[in-house]
N, C-alpha and C positions, 0 to 999 in steps of 0.2 A: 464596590469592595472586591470584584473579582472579573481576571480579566476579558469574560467572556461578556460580562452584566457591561463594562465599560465600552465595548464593540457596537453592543446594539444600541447604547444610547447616542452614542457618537453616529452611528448609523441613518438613526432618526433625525440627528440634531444640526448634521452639516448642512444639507439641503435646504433647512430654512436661516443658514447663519445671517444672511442680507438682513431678514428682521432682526433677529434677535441683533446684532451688532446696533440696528436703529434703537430698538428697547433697550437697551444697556446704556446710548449716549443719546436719549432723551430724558431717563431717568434719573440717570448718574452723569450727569452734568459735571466737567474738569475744569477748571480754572485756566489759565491761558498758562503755558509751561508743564503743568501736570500731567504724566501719562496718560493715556488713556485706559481703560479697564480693559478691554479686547477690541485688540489689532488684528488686522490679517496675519502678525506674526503667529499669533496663537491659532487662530486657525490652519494656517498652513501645518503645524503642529498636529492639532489634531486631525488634520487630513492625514499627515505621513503616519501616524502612529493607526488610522483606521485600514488601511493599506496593508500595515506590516502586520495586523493580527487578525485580518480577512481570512486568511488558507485555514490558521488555528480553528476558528470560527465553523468554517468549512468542513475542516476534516472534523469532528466533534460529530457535526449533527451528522456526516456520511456513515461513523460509526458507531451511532446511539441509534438508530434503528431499529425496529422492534421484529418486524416479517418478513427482512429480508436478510440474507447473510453477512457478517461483515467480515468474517475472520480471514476471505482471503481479498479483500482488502486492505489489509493492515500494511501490508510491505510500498504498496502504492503509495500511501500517505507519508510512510515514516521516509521515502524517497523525496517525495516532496518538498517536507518539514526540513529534509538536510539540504538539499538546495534552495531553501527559504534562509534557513539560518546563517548559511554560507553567504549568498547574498546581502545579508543585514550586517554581517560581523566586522566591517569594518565601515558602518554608517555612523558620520561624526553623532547626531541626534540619540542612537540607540544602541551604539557600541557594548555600555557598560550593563544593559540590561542584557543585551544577546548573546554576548559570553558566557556569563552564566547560565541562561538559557541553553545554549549548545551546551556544556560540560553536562548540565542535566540530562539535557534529551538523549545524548550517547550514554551515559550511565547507563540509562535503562534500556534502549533500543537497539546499541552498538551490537550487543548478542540478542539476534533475533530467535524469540519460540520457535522452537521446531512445530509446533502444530498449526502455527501460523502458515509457516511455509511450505507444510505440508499440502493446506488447505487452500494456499495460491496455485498450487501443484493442479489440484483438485477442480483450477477454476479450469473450462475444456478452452480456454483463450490462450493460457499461459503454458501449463505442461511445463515439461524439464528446460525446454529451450528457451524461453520466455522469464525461467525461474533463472536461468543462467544467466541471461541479461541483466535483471533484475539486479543482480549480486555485481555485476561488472560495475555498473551506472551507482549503486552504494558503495563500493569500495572504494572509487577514484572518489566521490562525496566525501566519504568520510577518512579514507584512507587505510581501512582495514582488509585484512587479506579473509578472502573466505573460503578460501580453498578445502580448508579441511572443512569446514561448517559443510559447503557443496556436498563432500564426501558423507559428510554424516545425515545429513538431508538423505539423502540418496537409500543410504544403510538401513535407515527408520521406515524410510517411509517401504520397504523392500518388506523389512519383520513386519511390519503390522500389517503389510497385505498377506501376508504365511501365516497370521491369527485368525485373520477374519476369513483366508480361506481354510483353513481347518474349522474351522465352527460353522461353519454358510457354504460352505462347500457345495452341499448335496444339492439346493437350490440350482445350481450353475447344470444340472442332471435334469431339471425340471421345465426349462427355460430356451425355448430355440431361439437359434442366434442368427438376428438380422444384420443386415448392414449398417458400418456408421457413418452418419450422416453430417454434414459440413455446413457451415455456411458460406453461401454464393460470394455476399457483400468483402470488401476487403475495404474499410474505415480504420484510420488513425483511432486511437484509444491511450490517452493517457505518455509517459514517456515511456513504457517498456513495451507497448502492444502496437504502436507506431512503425515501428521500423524492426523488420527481421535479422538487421546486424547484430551479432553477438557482443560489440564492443561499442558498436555507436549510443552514443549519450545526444539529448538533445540541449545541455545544459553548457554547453560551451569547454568542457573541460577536456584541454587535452594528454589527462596524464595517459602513459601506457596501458593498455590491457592487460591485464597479471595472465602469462600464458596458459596456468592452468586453470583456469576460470573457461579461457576460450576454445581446448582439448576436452576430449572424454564426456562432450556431453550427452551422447545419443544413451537409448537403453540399454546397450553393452555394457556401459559402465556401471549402470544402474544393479546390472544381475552381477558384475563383478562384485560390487558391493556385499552382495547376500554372502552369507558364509559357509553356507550349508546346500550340499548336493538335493535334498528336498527344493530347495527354495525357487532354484532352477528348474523344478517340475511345474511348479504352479506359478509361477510369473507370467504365461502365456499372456494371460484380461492384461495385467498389468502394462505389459509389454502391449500388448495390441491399441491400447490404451493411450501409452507414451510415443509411441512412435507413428501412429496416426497424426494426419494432416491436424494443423491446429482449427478452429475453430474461428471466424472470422466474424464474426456476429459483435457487434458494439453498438447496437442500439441501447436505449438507455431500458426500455423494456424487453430488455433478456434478459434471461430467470435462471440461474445455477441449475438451481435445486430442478427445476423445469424439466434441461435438459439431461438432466442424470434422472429425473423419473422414466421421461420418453427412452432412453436409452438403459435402461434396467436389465432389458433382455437381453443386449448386446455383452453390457458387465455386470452380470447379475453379482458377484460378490464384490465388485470395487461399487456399485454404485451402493453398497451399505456404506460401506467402509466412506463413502463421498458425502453420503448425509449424514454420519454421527460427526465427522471434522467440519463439517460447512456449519454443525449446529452450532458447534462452540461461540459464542460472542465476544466480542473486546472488552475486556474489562474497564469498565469507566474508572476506576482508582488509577490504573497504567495509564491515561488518556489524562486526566488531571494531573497526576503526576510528572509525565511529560511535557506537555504545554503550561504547564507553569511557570509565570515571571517572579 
C-alpha cells in the first residue's frame, strides 16, 4: 500500500524471480497463444521501478535515525532527491508519476528551513563554503536563485549567535582556549564535500553559476550581515569558527556532536548554540510528505 512497503518487497522478491517465474508457469499452465502471466517484461519493470525508489528508501532510513543527528543532513538528501527526479523526469516508464512527484518535492523543499541550514553550517565539514556550494549545485537542480536565502542564512545564523552569547557568555570567561584541530584525511564525501570548487556540481549540469552565490562568501560577509555595532564585538568564536580550515574527516564513524564536545573549550558558547541545532530531528511528516508518489 505504500511506497516504501513496495521497495522492500520487490527487494526480496527479484533475486529469486528465476523461481518464482518457474512457480508461476508450472502452476498456471497457458494454452499455446495465451500470454503468459509474467515475462521478463514485468520484471524488467519491476527491476527499473526498484532502482528508481532505492535513494527514497535510502534517504528515509538516513534521516529516521534515533542517536545520531540528522538535521544537517537534510540539504544532502534534498540535493540528491533533485537530481534523482531530474534524472527520472523524462523516463518513458515513470514520467507521469515523476512529475508530480518533483511539483511535490519543490512545494515543500524549494524553501529550505533555515535551521536546517543553519545546522549543515554547524556540521565542521561544511561551514559557510561548503553551505555555498551546496546552494550553487541546488539552484542549477532546481533552478531557483538563492541569493537572498544565502543572505538571510548568513543574518540568522549571526542573531542567534548574539543570543546565545548574551545568555552563555560568561562560560567563554571560564574556559581556556585550545587549538583547533583538523582532520589529516582529505576523502570525497557525498556531491558538496568532494570537491572544494564553489561552482562545480558533479551532476553533469552545465548551467551558469549565479555570480552571487559565488562572491561574498568568506565571514566578512557573514559580520556584514549582523546589523548591530554589538554583533561585531562578539562574532570573534563565530568568526574563528567560520573561517577555520574545514574539517576533512569522512569516515562514516565521525560524530558531530563528538567533535563539538572535544572542541567546547575552543567555542565554548557556539558549541551550545551546535548542540541545541544538531538536536532538532527531521520531521517524518516533511519526509512522507516529500517522497510521496
Amino acid at each position: 500500500m505504500r511506497w516504501n512497503s513496495t521497495y522492500i518487497m520487490l527487494k526480496h522478491l527479484i533475486p529469486y524471480k528465476q523461481s518464482f517465474s518457474v512457480f508461476i508457469q508450472t502452476h498456471y499452465p497457458r494454452e499455446p497463444g495465451e500470454p503468459m502471466l509474467l515475462t521478463e517484461s514485468h520484471w524488467y519493470i519491476a527491476e527499473h521501478i526498484l532502482t528508481f525508489l532505492e535513494l527514497f528508501y535510502d534517504s528515509t532510513c538516513a534521516l529516521s535515525v534515533v542517536y545520531d543527528p540528522t538535521s544537517p543532513l537534510i540539504l544532502h538528501n534534498i540535493i540528491e532527491i533533485a537530481a534523482h527526479l531530474n534524472k527520472y523526469e523524462n523516463d518513458a516508464m515513470l514520467r507521469s508519476v515523476v512529475v508530480p512527484m518533483k511539483d511535490k518535492f519543490l512545494k515543500y523543499w524549494r524553501d529550505i528551513p533555515i535551521l536546517y541550514s543553519i545546522a549543515f553550517i554547524m556540521d565542521p565539514r561544511a561551514k559557510v563554503r561548503r553551505f555555498n556550494k551546496a546552494l550553487v549545485v541546488l539552484s542549477n537542480l532546481t533552478g531557483t536563485d538563492y541569493s537572498p536565502y544565502l543572505t538571510e542564512v548568513r543574518a540568522q545564523l549571526s542573531s542567534m549567535f548574539n543570543k546565545y552569547d548574551e545568555k552563555f557568555g560568561a562560560v567563554r570567561m571560564q574556559r581556556p582556549s585550545q587549538p583547533v584541530s583538523s582532520g589529516k584525511r582529505k576523502t570525497a564525501w557525498g556531491k558538496i564535500f568532494g570537491d572544494d570548487g564553489a561552482g562545480s556540481s558533479s551532476f553533469g549540469n552545465s548551467s551558469p553559476t549565479p555570480s552571487s552565490l559565488s562572491r561574498r562568501t568568506s565571514v566578512s560577509a557573514l559580520l556584514q550581515a549582523a546589523t548591530s555595532g554589538a554583533a561585531l564585538a562578539t562574532a570573534s568564536e563565530l568568526s574563528s569558527y567560520l573561517d577555520s580550515d574545514n574539517v576533512n574527516m569522512f569516515d562514516d564513524d565521525f560524530s558531530i556532536l563528538n567533535w563539538w564536545r572535544d572542541h567546547k573549550h575552543t567555542y565554548p558558547v557556539l558549541s551550545i548554540l551546535a548542540k541545541d541545532v544538531l538536536s532538532v530531528p527531521v520531521s517524518t511528516i516533511s519526509l512522507e510528505s516529500a517522497f510521496s508518489l
